[in-house]
KESETOR-539050 format. One record per residue: residue in one letter; x, y, z of N, C-alpha, C in turn. Coordinates in steps of 0.001 Angstrom, whole numbers, padded with zeros to 6 digits, always signed. Layout:
AXYZXYZXYZ
...
This chain:
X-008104-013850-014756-009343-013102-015055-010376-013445-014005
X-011291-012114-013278-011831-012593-012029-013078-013675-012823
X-013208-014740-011818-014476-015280-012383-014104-016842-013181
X-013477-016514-013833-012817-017474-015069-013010-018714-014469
X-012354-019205-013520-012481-020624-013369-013777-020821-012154
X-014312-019971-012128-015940-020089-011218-016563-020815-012617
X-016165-020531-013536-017150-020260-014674-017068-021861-015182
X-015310-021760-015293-015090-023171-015793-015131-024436-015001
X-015239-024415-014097-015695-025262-012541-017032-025718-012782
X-018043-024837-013201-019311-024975-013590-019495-025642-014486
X-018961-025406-015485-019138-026180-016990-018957-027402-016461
X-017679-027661-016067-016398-029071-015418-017689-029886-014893
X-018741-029355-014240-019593-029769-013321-020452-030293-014383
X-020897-029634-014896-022399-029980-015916-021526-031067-017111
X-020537-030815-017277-020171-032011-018027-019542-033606-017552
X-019206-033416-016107-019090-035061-015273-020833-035873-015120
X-021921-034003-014759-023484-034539-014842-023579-035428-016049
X-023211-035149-017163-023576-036046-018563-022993-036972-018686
X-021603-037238-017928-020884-038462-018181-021061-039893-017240
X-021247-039432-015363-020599-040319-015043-021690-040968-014615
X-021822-042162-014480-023198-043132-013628-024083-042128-012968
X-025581-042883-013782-026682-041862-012219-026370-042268-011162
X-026273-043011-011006-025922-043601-009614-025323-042753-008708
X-023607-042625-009018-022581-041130-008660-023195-040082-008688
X-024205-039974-009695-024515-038101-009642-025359-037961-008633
X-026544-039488-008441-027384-039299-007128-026679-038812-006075
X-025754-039141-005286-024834-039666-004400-024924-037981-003921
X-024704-037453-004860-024601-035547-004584-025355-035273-003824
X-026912-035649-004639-028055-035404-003829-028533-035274-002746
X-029411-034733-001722-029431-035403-000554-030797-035868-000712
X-030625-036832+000239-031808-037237+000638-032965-037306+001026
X-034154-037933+000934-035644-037399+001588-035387-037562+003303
X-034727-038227+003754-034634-038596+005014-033505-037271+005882
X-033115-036384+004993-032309-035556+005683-030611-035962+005638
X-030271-037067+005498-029082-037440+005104-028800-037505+003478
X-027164-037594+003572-026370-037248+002588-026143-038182+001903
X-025999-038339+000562-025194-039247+000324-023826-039292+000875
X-022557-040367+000110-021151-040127-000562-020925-039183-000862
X-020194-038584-000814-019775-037239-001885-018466-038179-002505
X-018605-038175-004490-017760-038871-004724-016098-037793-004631
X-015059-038293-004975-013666-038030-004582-013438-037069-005326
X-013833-036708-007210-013768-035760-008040-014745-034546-007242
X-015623-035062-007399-015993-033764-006394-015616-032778-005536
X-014947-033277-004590-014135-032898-003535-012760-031911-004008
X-012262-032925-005044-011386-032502-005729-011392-031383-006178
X-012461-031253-007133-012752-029502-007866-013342-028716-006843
X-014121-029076-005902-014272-028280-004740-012826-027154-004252
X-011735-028159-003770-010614-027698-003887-009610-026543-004562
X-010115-027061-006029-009517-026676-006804-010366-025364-006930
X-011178-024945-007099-012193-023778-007616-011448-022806-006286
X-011448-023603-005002-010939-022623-003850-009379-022442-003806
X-008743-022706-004655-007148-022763-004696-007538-021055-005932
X-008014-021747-006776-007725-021097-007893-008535-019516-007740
X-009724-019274-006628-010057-018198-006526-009402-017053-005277
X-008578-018195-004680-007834-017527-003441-006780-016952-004874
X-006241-017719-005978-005056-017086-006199-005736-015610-007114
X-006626-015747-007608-007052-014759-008398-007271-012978-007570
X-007879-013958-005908-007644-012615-005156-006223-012088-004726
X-005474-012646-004531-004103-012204-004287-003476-011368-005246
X-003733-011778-006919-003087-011246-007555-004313-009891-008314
X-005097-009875-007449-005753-008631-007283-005574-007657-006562
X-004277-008020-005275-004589-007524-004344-003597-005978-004423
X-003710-005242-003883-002398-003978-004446-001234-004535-003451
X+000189-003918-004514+001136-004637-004151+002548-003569-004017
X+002804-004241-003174+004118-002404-003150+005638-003153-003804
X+006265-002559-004587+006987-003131-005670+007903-001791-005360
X+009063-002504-005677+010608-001710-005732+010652-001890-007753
X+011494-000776-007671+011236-001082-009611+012199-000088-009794
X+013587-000122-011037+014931+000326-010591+014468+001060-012819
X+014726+002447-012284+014259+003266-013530+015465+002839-015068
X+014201+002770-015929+014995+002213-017292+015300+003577-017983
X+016342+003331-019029+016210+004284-019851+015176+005052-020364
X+014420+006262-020788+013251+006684-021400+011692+006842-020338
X+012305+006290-019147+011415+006188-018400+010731+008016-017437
X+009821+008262-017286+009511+009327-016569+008884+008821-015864
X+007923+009617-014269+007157+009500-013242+005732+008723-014306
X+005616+009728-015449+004248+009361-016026+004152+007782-016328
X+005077+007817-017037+005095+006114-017698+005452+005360-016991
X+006007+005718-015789+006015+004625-014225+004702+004310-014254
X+003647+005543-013792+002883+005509-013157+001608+004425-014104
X+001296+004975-015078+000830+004497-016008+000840+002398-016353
X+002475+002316-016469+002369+000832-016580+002125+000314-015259
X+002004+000689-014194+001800-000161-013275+000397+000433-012212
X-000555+001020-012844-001481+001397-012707-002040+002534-011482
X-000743+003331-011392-001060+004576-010317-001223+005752-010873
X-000394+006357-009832-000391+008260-010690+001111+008573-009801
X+001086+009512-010801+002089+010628-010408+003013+010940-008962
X+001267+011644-008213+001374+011843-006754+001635+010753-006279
X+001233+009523-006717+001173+008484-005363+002639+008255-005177
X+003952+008204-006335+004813+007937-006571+005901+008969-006182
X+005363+009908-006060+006665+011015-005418+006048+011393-003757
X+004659+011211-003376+004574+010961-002153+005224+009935-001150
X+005359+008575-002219+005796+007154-001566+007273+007560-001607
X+007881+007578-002575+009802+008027-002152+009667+009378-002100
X+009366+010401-001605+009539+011717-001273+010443+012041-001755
X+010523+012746-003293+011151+012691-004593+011533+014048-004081
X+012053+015090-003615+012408+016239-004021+012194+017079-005489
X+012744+016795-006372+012997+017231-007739+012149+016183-008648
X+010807+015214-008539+010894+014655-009177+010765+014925-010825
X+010902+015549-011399+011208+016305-012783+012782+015199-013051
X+013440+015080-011970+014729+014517-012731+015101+012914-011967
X+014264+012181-012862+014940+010476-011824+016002+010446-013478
X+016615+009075-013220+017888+008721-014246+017428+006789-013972
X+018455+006723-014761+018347+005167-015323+019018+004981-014148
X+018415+003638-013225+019293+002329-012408+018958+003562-010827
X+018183+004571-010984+017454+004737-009747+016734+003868-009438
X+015984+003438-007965+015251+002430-007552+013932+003394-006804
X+013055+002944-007441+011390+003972-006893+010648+002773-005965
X+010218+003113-005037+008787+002039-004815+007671+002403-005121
X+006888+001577-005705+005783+001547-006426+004743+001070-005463
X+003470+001575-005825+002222+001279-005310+001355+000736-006402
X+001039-000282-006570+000216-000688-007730-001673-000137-008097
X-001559+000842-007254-002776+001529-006840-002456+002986-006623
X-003681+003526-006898-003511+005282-006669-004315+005258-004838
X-003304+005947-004070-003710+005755-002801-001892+006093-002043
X-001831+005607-000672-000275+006377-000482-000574+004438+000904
X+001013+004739+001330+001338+003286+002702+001639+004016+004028
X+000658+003728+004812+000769+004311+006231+001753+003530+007259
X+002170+004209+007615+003503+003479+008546+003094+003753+009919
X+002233+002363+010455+001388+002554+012178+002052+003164+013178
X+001428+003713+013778+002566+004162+014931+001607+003556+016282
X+002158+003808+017454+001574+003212+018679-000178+004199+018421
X-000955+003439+018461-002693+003192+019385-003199+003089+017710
X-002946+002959+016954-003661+003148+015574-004407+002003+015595
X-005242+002320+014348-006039+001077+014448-006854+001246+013097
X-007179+000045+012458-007451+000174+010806-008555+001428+010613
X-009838+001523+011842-010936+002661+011503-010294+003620+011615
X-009401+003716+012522-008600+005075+012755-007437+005570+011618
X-007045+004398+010742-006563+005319+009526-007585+005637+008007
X-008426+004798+008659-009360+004673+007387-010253+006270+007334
X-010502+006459+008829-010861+008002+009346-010053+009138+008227
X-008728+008750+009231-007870+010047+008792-007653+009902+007157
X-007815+009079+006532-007433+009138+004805-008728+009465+004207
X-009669+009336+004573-011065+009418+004648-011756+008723+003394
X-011155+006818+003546-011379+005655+002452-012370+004906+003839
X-012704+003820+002594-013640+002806+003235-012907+001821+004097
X-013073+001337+005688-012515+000802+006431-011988-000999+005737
X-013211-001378+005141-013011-002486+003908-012107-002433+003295
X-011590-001687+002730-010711-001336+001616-009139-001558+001784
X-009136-000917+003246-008136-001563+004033-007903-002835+003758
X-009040-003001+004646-008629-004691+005437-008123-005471+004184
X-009146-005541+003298-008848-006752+002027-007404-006266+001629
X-007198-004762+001234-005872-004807+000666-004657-005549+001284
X-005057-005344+002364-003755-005737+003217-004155-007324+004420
X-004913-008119+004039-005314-009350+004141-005471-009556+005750
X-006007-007875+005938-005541-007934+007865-006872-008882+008333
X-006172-009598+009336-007347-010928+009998-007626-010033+011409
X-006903-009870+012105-007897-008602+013371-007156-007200+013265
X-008368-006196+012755-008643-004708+012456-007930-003942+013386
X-008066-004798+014933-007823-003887+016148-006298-004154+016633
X-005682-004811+015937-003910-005406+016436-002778-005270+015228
X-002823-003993+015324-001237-003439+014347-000305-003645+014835
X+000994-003627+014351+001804-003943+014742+002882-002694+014340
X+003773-001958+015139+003305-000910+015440+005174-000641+014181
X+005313+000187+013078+006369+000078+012177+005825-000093+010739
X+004513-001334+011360+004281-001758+010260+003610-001032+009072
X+003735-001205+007293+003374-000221+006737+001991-000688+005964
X+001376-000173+005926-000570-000425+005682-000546+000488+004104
X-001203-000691+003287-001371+000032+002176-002703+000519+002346
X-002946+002359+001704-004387+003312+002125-004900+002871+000706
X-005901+002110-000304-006028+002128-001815-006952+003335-001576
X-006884+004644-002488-007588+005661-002382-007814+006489-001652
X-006291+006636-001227-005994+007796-000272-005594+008942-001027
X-006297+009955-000453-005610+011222-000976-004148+011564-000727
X-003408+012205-001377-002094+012337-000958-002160+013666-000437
X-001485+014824+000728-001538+015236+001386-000954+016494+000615
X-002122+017765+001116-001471+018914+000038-000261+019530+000094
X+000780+018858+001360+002051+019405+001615+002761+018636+000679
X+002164+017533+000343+003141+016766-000480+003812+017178-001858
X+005242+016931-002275+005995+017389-002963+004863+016761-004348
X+005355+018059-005578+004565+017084-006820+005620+017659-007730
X+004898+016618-008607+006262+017130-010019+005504+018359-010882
X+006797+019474-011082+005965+020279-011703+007526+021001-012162
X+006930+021733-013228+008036+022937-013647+007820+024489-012968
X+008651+025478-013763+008550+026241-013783+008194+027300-014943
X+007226+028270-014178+006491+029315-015241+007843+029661-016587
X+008019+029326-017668+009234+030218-018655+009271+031730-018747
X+007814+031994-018270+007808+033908-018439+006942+033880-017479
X+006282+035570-016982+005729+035823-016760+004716+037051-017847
X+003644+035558-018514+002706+036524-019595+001430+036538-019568
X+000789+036753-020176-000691+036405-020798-001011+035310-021318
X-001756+034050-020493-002302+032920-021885-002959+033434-022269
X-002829+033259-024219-003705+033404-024908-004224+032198-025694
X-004111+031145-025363-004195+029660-025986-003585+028403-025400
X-004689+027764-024682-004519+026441-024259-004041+025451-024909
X-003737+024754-024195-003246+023181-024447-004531+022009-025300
X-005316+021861-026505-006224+021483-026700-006536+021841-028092
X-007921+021338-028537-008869+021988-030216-008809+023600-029984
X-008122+023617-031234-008074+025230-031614-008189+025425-032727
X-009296+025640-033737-009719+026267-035044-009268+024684-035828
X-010179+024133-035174-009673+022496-035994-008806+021941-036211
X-007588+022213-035116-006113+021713-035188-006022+021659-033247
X-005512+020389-033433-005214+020279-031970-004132+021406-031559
X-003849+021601-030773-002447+022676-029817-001893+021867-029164
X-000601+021649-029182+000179+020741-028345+000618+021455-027370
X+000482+022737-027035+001064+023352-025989+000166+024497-025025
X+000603+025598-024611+000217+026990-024590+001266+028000-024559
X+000383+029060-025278+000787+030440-025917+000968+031389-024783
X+001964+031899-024286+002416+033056-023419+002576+034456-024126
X+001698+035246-024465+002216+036114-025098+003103+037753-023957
X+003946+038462-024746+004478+039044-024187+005293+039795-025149
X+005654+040917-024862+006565+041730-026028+007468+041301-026343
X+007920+041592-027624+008651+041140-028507+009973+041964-027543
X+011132+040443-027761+012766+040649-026371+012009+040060-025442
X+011123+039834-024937+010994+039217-023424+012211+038105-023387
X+013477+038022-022054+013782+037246-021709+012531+036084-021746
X+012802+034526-021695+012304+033788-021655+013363+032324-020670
X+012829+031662-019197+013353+030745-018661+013812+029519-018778
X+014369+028215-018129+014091+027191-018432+013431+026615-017532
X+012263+025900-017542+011273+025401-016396+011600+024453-015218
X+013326+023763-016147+013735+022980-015055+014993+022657-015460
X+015580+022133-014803+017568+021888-015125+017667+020456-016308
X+018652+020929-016884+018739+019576-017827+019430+020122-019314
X+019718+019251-019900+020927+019239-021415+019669+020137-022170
X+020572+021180-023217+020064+020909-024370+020098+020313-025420
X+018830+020263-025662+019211+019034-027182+019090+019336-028195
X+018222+021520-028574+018121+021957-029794+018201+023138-029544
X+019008+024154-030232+018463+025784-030314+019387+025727-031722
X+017997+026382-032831+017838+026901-034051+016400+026561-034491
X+016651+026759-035861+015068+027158-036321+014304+025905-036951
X+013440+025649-036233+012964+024633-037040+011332+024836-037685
X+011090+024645-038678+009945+025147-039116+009077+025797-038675
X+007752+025528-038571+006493+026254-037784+007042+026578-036242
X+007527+026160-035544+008272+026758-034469+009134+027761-034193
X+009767+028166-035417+010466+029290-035714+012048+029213-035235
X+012409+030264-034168+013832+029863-033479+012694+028704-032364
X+013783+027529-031681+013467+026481-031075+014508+026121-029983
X+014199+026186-029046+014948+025880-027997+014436+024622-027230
X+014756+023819-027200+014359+022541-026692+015236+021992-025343
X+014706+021493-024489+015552+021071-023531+015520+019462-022892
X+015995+018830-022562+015836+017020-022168+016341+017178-020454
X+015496+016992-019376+015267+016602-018456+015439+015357-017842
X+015748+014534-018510+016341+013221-017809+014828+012291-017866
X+014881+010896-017894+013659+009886-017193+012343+010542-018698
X+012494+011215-019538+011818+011137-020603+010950+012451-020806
X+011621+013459-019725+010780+014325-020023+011739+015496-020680
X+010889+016476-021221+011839+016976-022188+010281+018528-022545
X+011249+019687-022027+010470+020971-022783+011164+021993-024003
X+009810+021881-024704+010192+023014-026180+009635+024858-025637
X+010554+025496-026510+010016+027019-026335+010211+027199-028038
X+009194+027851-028265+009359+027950-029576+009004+029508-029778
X+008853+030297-031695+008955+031294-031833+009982+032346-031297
X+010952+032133-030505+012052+032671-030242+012866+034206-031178
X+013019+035154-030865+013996+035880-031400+015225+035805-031932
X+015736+035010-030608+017073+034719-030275+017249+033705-029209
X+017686+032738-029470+018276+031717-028387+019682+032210-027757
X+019519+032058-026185+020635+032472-025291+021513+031502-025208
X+021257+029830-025273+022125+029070-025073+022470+028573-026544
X+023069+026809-026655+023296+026113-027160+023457+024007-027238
X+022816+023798-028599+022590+022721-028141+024251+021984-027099
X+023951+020648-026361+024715+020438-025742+024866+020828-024161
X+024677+022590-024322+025093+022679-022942+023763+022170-022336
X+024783+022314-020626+023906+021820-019334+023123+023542-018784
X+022012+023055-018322+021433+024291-017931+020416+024211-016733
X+020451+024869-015934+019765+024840-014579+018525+025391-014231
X+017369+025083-013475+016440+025852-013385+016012+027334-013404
X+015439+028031-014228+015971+029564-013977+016665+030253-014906
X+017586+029124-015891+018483+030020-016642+017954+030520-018033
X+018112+031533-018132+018429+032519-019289+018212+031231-020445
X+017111+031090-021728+017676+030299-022672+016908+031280-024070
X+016147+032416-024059+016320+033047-025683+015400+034477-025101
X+014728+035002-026255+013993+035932-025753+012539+035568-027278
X+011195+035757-026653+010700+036277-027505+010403+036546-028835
X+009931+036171-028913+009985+036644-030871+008757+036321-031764
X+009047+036353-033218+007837+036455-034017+008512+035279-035207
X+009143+034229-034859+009504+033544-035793+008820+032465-036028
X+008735+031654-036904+007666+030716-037430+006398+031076-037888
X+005638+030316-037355+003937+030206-037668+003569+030985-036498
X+003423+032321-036537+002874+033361-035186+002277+034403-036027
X+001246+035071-035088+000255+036176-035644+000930+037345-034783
X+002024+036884-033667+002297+038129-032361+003221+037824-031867
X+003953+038621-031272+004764+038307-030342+004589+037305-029152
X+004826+036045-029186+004797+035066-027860+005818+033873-027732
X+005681+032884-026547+006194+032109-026475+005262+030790-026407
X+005754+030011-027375+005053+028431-027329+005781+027500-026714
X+004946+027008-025665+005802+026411-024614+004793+024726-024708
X+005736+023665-024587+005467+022617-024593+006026+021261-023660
X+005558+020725-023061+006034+019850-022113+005407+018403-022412
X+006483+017156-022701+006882+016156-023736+007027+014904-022149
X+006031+014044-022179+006422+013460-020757+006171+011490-021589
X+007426+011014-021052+007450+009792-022060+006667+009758-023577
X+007940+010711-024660+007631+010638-025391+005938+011121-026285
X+005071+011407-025141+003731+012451-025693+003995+013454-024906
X+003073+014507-026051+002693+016059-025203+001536+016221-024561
X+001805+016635-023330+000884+016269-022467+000662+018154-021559
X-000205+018254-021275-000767+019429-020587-000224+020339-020087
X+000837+021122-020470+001470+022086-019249+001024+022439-018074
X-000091+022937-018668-000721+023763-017116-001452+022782-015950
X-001133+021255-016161-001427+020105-015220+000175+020321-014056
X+001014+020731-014727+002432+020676-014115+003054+021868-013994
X+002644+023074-013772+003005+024470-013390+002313+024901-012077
X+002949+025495-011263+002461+026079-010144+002136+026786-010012
């Protein structure tokens, strides 16, 4: 905890003041004549120690680039999340292609910070990436404990903390299931949250799958009506609900694009639409954050 043993160093201090000989505590003092006392040996000691213990507090402040090999249940989100980044920073750093689909005993590198790692090339120089990411030249340096600004070493990889990631960069996202009308966001709606959004469209509209992966449900399940559900691998997992008719079946494998029901008026619906929902480690979380 930053601070903590500044704090307790202090106390440590005011309580040897109450204990040990005036004499010793004079010794601290300096003098009318401009000289010092002794400095006694405890002194010195916690001197030490306060500077051991605040060097370690900065280190383990410092951002840290980590290899980390994907668990069961795991998605980009809940990567990102326990180890305090985002999304982008994580499919920018391994240039994920598909990241919609990692699997268990993949290996990601991690950035313990939202920001991306610059890999120097010949004439660079810390202002000169701090320029191009357009972060504080500071921000650099401390992250990366550089002692002269002006001597890279030229391979080497520079963590940016609060770098933008670059708009060419790949992101995780699905695909549109139709092409309809929103008529209802992801959010408070008539005093009931919405876990999803509403595509409406005539009743038969083919309807897509946003991304490749097992199914794990088609039939009817209550307020959802017909239900087509699909599991994406790493914890993410999309529902289509109100359905007519489901095209597939639970079990099968299914690919981006494919055919999985049409349309309909089943369940809890006032109209013809599709309720579309996207499930990222286990919560429902925003569609339209992850559609293009």
């Amino acid at each position: 905890m930053p601070g903590l043993y500044k704090t307790a160093a202090a106390m440590l201090i005011l309580g040897l003041a109450c204990f040990v000989p005036a004499g010793a505590v004079s010794a601290l003092e300096l003098e009318e004549d401009g000289e010092s006392g002794e400095v006694p040996l405890y002194y010195l000691q916690l001197q030490e120690f306060i500077a051991a213990k605040a060097e370690e507090e900065e280190e383990a402040l410092r951002p840290r680039l980590l290899e980390y090999t994907v668990e069961p249940g795991d998605c980009l989100y809940t990567i990102a999340k326990r180890f305090g980044t985002n999304v982008d920073t994580l499919i920018h750093l391994n240039n994920l292609a598909n990241p919609s689909l990692i699997h268990p005993g993949d290996r990601l590198e991690v950035l313990t910070v939202v920001g991306c790692v610059h890999r120097v090339v010949e004439g660079d120089t810390v202002s000169g990436i701090a320029a191009a990411y357009g972060v504080d030249e500071a921000a650099i340096i401390k992250a990366n404990a550089i002692e002269d600004p002006t001597k890279l070493a030229r391979g080497e990889r520079i963590i940016v903390p609060g770098a933008t990631v670059s708009r060419s960069a790949p992101r995780l996202y699905f695909r549109w299931p139709l092409k309809g009308r929103l008529t209802s966001g992801f959010g408070w709606r008539s005093g009931k949250f919405h876990y999803g959004i509403d595509l409406a469209a005539p009743y038969g509209t083919p309807f897509y799958a946003a991304a490749g992966g097992r199914v794990t449900y088609a039939g009817y399940r209550g307020s959802y009506g017909i239900l087509v559900e699909v599991d994406h691998g790493g914890g993410c997992l999309t529902r289509y609900g109100h359905a007519s008719k489901a095209a597939v079946s639970a079990g099968q494998r299914i690919s981006a694009g494919q055919l999985l029901g049409y349309v309909g008026l089943t369940g809890n619906t006032t109209g013809p639409h599709l309720h579309f929902e996207l499930h990222m480690g286990g919560k429902r979380v925003n569609p339209l954050a992850y559609l293009p």
